[in-house]
C-alpha positions in Angstrom: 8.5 12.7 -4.1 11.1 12.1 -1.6 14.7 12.0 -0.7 17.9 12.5 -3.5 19.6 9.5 -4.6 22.3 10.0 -2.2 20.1 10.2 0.7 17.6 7.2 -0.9 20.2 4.9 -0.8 21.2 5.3 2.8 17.7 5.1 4.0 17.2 2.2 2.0 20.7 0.5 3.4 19.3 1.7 7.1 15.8 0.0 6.4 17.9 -3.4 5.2 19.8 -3.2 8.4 16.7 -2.8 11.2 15.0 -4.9 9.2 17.7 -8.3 9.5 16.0 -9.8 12.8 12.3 -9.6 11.9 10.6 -13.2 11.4 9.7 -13.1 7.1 7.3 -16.0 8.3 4.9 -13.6 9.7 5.8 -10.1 8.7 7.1 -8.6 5.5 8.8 -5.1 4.9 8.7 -3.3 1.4 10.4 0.3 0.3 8.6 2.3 -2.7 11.0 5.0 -3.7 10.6 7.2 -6.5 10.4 5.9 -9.9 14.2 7.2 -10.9 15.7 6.0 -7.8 14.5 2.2 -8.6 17.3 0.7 -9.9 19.4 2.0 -7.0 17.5 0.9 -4.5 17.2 -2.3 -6.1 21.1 -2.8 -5.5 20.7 -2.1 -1.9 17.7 -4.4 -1.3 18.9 -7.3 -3.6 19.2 -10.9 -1.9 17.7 -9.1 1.4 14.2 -9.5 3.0 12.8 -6.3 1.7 10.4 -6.2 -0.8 11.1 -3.3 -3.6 7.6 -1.6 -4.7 6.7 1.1 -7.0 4.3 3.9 -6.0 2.2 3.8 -9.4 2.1 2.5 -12.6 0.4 3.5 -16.2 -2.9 1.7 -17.1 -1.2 0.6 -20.4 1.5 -1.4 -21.4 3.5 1.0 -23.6 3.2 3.2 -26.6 2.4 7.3 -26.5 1.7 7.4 -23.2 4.7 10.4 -22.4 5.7 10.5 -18.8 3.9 7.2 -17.9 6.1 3.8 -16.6 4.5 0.9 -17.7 4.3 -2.4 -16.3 7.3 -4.4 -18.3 9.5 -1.1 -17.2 9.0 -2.2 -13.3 9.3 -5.6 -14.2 12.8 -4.9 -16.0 13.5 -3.2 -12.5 13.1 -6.1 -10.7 10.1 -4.5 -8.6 7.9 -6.7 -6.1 4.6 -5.1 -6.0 3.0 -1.9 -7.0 1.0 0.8 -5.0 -2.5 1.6 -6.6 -5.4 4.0 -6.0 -3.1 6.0 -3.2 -5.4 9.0 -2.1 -3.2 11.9 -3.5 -3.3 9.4 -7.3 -7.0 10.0 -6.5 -7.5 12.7 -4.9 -4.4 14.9 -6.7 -4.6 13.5 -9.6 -8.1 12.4 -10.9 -7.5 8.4 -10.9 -10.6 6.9 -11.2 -11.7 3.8 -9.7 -12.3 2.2 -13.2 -8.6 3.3 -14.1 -7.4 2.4 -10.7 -8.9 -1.5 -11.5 -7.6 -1.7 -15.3 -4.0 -1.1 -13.3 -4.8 -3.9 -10.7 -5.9 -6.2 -13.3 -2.6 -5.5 -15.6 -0.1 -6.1 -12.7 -1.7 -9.2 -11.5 -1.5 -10.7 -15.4 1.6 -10.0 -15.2 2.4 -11.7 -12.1 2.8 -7.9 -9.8 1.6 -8.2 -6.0 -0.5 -4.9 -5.9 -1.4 -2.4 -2.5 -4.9 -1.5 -3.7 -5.5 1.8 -1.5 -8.8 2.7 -0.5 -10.1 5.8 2.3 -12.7 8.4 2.8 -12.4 11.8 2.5 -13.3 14.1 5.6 -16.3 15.0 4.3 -17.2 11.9 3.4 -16.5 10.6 7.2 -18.6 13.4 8.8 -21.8 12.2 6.3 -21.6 8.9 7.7 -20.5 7.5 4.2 -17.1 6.2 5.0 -18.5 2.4 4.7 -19.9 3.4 1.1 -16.6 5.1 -0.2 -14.7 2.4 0.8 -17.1 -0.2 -0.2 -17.4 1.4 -3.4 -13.6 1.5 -4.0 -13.0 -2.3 -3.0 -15.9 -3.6 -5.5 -14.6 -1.7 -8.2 -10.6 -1.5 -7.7 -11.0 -5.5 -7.5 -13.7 -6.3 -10.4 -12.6 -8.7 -12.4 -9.7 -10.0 -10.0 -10.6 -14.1 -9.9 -10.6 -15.7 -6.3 -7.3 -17.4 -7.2 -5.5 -14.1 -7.6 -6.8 -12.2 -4.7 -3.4 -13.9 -3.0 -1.9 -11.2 -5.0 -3.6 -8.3 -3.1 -3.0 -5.9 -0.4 -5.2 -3.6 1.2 -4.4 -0.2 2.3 -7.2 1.5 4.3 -6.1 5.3 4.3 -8.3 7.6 5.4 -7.6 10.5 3.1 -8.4 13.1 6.4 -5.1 11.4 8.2 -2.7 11.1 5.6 0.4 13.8 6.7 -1.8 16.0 8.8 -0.7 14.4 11.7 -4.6 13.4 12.7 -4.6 9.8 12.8 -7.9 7.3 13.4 -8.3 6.2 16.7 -7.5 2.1 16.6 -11.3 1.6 17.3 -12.3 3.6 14.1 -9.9 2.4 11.9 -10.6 -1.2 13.2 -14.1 -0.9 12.2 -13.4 -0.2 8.6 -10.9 -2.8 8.6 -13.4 -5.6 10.3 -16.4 -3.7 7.5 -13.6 -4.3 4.7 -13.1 -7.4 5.3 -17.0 -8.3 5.4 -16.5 -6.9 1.5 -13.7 -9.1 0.6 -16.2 -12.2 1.9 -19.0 -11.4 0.2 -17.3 -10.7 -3.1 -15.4 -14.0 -2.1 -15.4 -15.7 0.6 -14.8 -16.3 4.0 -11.5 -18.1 3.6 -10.3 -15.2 1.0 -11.2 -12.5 3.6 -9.5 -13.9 6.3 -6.1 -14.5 4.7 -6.0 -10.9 2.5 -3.9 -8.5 4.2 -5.0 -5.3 5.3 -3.0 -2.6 6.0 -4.1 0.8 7.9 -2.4 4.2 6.5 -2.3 7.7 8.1 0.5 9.4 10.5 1.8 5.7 11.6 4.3 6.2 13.7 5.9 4.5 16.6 4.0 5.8 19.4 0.5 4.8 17.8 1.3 1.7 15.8 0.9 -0.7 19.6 -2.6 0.3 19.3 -3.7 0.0 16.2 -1.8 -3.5 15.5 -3.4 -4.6 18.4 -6.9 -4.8 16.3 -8.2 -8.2 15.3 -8.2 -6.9 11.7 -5.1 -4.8 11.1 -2.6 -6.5 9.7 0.4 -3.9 8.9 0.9 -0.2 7.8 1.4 1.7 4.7 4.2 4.0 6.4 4.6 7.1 4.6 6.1 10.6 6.6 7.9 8.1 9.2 9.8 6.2 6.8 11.5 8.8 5.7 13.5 8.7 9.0 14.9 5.3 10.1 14.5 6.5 13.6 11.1 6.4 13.1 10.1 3.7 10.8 13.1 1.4 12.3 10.8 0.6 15.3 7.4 0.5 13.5 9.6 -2.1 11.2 10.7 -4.4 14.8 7.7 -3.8 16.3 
């Protein structure tokens, strides 16, 4: 719940601009502003190489559901691919992990890319059940998802603990439940599956710390949130 239209716009016209050089072979960039500012946003991103992605969606698509955006809405927008499960939509809000996969299942019927977030809370870590939670929130967010569609997911790891308090997971611990992730993804699957899904690690990145932890085997990108805001931040995480 960001930025004014004004200021969206130019941050979204900054993001087009540092993002011009990169290689789309190998890396991909994606803006999820807020649900009014979409159609906007969608001006200044058309015909470039960034990605336009919502930060939610409804579990149904349409009918008495006040205050929800369905589906066909971010369709109509002309939106790439939709965040789902983000901590504060868990955390904040009460999405469940059942609600969380009726979501995942809907956008990927309906031909959405999805970010499927998952992360541990701090108490969680500090019992030693950050492997479960996460586990847990794989098997379920992705139940029912058929190998065939899994090219259609994204994995956010986001420990809840990091997420805008400035504490961020050393590369070593966040590589380990990126590497224990992706041992999930293969069994559900397979091998082949969990070595081509992307999986992204979320929590203060910024671009003194993103060297590091891209330099793990098994992270693959970053959910950017507090650094995107500022293109002097999220400009060189973006070229990196």
């Amino acid at each position: 719940m960001n930025t004014t239209l004004e200021s969206g716009v130019a941050l979204a016209k900054d993001v087009v601009e540092a993002s011009k050089g990169i290689d789309t072979k190998s890396k991909t960039v994606m803006v999820a502003p807020p649900f009014v500012y979409l159609p906007a946003i969608k001006e200044v991103v058309k015909g470039t190489n960034v990605l336009l992605g919502a930060q939610n969606m409804s579990t149904d698509e349409k009918g008495a559901h006040t205050g929800e955006v369905s589906i066909h809405m971010l369709k109509d927008l002309g939106v790439d691919v939709v965040i789902l499960g983000h901590s504060e939509r868990r955390h904040v809000y009460g999405e469940t992990n059942e609600m969380i996969n009726k979501k995942a299942k809907l956008a990927i019927a309906q031909g959405m890319d999805i970010i499927l977030c998952i992360g541990e809370l701090l108490e969680e870590r500090e019992a030693g059940k950050a492997e479960a939670v996460c586990k847990e929130q794989v098997v379920k967010g992705l139940a029912g998802v058929s190998k065939a569609d899994m090219s259609k997911v994204t994995i956010a790891y986001e420990p809840v603990w990091a997420i805008g308090t400035g504490k961020v997971a050393s590369p070593e611990d966040a590589e380990a439940i990126h590497a224990y992730t992706r041992k999930v993804i293969a069994d559900l699957y397979d091998g082949d599956v969990a070595g081509d899904t992307v999986i992204q690690y979320g929590g203060s990145v910024k671009p003194d710390n993103v060297k590091g932890l891209m330099a793990k085997e098994n992270i693959d990108g970053a959910l950017v949130g507090g650094a995107a805001l500022d293109i002097g931040s999220f400009g060189p995480i973006i070229n990196f």
